[in-house]
MIDOSE-1310 file (N, C-alpha, C; in nm, 2 decimals, decimal comma, always signed):
residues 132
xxxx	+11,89/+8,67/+8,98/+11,80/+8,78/+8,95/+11,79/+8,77/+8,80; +11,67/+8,78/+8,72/+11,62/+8,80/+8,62/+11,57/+8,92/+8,58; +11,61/+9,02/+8,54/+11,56/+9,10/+8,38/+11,58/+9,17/+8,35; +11,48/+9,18/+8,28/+11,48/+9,23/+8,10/+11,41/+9,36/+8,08
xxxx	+11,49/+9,41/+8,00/+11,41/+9,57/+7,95/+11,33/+9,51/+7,81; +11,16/+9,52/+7,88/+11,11/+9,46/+7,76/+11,06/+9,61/+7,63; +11,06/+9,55/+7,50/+11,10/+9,64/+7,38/+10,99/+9,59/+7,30; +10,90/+9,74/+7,21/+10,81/+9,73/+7,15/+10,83/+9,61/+7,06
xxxx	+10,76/+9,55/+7,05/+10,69/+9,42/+6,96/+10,66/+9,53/+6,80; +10,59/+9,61/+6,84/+10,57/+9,71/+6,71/+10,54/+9,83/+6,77; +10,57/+9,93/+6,65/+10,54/+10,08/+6,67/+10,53/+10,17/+6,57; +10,40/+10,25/+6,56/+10,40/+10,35/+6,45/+10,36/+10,46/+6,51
xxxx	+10,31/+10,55/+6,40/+10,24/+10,64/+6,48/+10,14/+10,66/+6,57; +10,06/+10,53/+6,60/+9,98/+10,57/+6,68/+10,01/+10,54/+6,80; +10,18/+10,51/+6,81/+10,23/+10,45/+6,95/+10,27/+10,34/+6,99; +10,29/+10,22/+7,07/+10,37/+10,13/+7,01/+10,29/+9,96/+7,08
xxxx	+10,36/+9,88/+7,10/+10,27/+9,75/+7,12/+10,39/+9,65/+7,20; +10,38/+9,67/+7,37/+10,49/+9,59/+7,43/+10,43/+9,44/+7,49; +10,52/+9,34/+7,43/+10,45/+9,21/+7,50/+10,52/+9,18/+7,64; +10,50/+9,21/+7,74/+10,53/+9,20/+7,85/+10,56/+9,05/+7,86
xxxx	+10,43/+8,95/+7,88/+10,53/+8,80/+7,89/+10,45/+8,73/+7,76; +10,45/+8,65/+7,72/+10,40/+8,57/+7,64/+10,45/+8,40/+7,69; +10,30/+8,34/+7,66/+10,30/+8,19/+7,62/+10,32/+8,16/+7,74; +10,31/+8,25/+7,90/+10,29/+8,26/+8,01/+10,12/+8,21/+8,05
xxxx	+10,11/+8,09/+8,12/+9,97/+8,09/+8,22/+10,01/+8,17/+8,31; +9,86/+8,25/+8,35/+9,91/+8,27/+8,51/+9,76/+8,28/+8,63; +9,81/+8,35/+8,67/+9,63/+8,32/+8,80/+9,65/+8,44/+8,83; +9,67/+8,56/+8,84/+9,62/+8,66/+8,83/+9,75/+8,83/+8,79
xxxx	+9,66/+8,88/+8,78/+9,74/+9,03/+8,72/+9,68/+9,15/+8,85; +9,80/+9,19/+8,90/+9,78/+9,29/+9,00/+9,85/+9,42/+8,96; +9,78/+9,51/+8,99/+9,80/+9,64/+8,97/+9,86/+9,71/+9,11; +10,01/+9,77/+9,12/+10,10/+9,77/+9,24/+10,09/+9,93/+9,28
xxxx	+10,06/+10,01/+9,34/+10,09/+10,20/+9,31/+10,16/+10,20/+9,44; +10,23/+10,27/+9,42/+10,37/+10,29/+9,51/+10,42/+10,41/+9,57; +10,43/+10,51/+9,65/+10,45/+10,67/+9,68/+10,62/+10,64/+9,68; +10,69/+10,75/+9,63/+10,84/+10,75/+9,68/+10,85/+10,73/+9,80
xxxx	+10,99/+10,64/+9,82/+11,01/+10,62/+9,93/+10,97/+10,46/+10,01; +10,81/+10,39/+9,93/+10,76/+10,27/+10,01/+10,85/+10,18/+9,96; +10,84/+10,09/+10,05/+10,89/+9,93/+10,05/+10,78/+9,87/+10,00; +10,81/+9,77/+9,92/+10,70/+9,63/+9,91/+10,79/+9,51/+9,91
xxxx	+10,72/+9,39/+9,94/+10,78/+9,31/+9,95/+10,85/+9,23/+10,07; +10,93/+9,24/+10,06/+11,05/+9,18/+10,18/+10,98/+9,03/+10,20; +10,99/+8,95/+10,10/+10,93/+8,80/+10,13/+10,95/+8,72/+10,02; +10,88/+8,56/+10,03/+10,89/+8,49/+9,91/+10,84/+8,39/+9,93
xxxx	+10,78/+8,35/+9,83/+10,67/+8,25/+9,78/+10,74/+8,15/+9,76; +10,68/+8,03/+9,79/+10,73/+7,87/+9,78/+10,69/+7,84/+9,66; +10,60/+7,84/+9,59/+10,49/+7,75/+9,50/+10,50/+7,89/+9,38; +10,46/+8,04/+9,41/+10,43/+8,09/+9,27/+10,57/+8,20/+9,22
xxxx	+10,57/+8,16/+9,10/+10,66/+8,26/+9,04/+10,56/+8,39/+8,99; +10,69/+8,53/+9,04/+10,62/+8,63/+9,03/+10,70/+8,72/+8,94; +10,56/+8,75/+8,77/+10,66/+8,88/+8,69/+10,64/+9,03/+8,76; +10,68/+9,07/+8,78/+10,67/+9,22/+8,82/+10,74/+9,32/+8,70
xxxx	+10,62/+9,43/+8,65/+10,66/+9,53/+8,55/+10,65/+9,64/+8,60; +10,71/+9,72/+8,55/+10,70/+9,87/+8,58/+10,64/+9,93/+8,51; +10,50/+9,98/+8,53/+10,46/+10,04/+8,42/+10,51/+10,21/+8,39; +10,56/+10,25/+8,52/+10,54/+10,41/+8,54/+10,66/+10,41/+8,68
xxxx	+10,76/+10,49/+8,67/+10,82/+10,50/+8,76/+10,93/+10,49/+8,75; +11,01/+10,45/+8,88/+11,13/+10,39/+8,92/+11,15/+10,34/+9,06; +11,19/+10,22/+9,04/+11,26/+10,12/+9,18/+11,38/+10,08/+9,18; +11,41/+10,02/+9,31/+11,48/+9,98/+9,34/+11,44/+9,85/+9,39
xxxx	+11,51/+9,70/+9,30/+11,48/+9,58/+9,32/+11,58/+9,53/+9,36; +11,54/+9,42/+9,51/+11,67/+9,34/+9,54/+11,58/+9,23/+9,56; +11,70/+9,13/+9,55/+11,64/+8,97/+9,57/+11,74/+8,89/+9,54; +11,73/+8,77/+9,64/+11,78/+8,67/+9,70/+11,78/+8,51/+9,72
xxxx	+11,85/+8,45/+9,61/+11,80/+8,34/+9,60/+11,83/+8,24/+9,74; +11,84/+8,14/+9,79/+11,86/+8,08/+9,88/+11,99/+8,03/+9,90; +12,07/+8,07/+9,96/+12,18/+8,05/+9,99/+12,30/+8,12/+9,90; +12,22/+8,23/+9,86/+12,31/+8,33/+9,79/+12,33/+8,45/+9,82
xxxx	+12,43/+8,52/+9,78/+12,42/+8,68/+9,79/+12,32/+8,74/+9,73; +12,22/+8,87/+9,76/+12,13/+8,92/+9,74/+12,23/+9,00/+9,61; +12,11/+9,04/+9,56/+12,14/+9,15/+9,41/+12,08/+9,26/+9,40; +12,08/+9,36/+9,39/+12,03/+9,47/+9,33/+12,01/+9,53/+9,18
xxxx	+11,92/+9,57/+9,16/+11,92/+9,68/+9,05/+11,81/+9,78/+9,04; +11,80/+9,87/+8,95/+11,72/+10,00/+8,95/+11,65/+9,94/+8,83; +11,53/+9,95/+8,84/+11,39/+9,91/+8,77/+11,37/+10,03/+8,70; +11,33/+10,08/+8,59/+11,23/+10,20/+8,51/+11,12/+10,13/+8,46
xxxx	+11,03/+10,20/+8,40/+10,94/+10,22/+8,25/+10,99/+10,12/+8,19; +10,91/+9,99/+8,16/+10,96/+9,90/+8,09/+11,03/+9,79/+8,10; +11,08/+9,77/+8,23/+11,16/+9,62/+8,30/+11,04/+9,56/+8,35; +11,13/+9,45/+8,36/+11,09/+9,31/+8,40/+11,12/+9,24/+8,46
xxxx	+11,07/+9,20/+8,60/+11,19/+9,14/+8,69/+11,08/+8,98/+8,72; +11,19/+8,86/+8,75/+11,09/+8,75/+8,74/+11,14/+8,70/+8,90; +11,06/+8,69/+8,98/+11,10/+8,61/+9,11/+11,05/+8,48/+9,07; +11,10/+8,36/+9,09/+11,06/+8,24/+9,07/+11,04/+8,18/+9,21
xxxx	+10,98/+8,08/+9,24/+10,94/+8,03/+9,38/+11,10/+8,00/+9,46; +11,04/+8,04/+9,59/+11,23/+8,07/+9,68/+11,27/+8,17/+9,68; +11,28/+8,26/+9,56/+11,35/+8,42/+9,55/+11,28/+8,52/+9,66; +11,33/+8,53/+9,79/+11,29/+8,66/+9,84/+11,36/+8,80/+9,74
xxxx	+11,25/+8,90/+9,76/+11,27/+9,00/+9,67/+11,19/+9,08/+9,72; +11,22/+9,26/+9,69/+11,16/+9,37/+9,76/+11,18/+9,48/+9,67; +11,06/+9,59/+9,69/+11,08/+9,68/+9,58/+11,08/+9,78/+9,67; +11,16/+9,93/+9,62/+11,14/+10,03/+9,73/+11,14/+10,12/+9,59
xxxx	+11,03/+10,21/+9,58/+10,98/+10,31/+9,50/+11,09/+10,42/+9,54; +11,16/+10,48/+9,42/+11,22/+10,57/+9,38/+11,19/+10,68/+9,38; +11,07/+10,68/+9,30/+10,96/+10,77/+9,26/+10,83/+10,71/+9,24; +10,69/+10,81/+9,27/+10,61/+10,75/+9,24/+10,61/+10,65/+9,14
xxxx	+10,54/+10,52/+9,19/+10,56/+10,43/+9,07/+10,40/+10,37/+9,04; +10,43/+10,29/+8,96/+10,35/+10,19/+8,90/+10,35/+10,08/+8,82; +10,32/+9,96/+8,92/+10,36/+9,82/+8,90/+10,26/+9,74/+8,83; +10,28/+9,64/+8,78/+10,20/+9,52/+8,71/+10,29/+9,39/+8,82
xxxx	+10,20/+9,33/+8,89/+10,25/+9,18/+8,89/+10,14/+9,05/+8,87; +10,20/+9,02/+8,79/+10,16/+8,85/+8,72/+10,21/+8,72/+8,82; +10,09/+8,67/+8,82/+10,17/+8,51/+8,91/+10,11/+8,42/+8,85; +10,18/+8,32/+8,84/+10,19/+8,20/+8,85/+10,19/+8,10/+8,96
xxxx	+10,03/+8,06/+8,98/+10,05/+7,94/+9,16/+9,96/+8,08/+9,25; +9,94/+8,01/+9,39/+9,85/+8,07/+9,46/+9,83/+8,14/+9,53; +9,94/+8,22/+9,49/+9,94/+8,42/+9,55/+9,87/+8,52/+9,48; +9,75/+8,46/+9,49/+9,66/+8,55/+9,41/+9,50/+8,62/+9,52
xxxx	+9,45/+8,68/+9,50/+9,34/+8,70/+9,56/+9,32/+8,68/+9,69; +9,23/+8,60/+9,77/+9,22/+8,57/+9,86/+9,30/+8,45/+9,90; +9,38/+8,40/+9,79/+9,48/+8,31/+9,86/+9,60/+8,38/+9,88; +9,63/+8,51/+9,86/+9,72/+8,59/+9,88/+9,85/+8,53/+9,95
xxxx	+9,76/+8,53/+10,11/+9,88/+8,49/+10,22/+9,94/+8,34/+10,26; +9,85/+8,28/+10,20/+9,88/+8,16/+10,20/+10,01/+8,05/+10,11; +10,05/+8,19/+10,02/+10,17/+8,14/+9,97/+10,27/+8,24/+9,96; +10,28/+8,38/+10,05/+10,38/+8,44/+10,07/+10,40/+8,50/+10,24
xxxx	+10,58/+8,41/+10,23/+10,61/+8,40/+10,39/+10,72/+8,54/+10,38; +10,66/+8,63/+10,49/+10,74/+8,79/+10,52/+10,91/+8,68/+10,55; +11,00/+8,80/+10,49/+11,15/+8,77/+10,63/+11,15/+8,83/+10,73; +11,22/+8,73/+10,79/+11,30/+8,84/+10,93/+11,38/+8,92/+10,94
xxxx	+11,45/+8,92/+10,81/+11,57/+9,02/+10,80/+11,55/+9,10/+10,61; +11,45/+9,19/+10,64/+11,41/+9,25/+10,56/+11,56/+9,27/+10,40; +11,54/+9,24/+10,30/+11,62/+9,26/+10,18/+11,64/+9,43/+10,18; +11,52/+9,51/+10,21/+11,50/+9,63/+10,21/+11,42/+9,75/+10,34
xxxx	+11,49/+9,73/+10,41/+11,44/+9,78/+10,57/+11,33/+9,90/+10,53; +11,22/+9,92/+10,63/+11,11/+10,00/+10,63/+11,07/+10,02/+10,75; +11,00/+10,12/+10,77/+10,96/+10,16/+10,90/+10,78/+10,16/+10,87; +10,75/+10,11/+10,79/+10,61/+10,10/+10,74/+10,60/+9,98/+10,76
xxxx	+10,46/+9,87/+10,78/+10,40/+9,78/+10,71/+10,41/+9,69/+10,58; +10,45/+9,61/+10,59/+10,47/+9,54/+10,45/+10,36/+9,46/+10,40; +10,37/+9,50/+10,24/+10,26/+9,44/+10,17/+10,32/+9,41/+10,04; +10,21/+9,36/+9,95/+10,25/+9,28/+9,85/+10,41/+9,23/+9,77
């Protein structure tokens, strides 16, 4: 598991200036909104690595590299969590939230499903539908 509580780059009074990733390509920027309570996730991509930010909120992030013990932690305002290709990983909204995810490779758009395979044995059990 990867991250980071990312920290103003600069700040004055008019508020401050966070660089989420830098010197990063990527193929697209998704905006995540989350009710308390939802799951996302429960899967993992072969080919793209994924940043996930919090813009607004709180989660709960687990994820699992292959052939390892899964991990946990509590996401806020300001983390950064990186799944790299292989990492299953799942978010379960704390409180309403609000996500940013970045990828890298071809989980983007209408290639969405084509590069992210659901588990069978959920990181984060749901009685809802799973998506992104």
């Amino acid at each position: 598991m990867q991250l980071t509580s990312k920290k103003p780059a600069f700040a004055d009074a008019r508020g401050e200036i966070v660089d989420i990733v830098e010197k990063i390509p990527f193929d697209s920027l998704t905006v995540i909104t989350s009710r308390q309570g939802a799951v996302r996730g429960n899967h993992y991509h072969r080919e793209t690595t994924q940043y996930t930010f919090i813009l607004a909120g709180k989660c709960r992030y687990r994820s699992q590299k292959p052939d390892q013990p899964a991990e946990e932690a509590i996401m806020v305002k300001g983390d950064l969590a990186v799944s790299p290709p292989l990492e299953s990983h799942a978010f379960e909204a704390l409180e309403d939230s609000v996500l940013l995810a970045f990828c890298q490779g071809p989980r983007s758009g209408s290639q969405y499903e084509t590069d992210t395979f659901r588990l069978v044995e959920p990181l984060i059990p749901s009685n809802e539908d799973e998506g992104a």
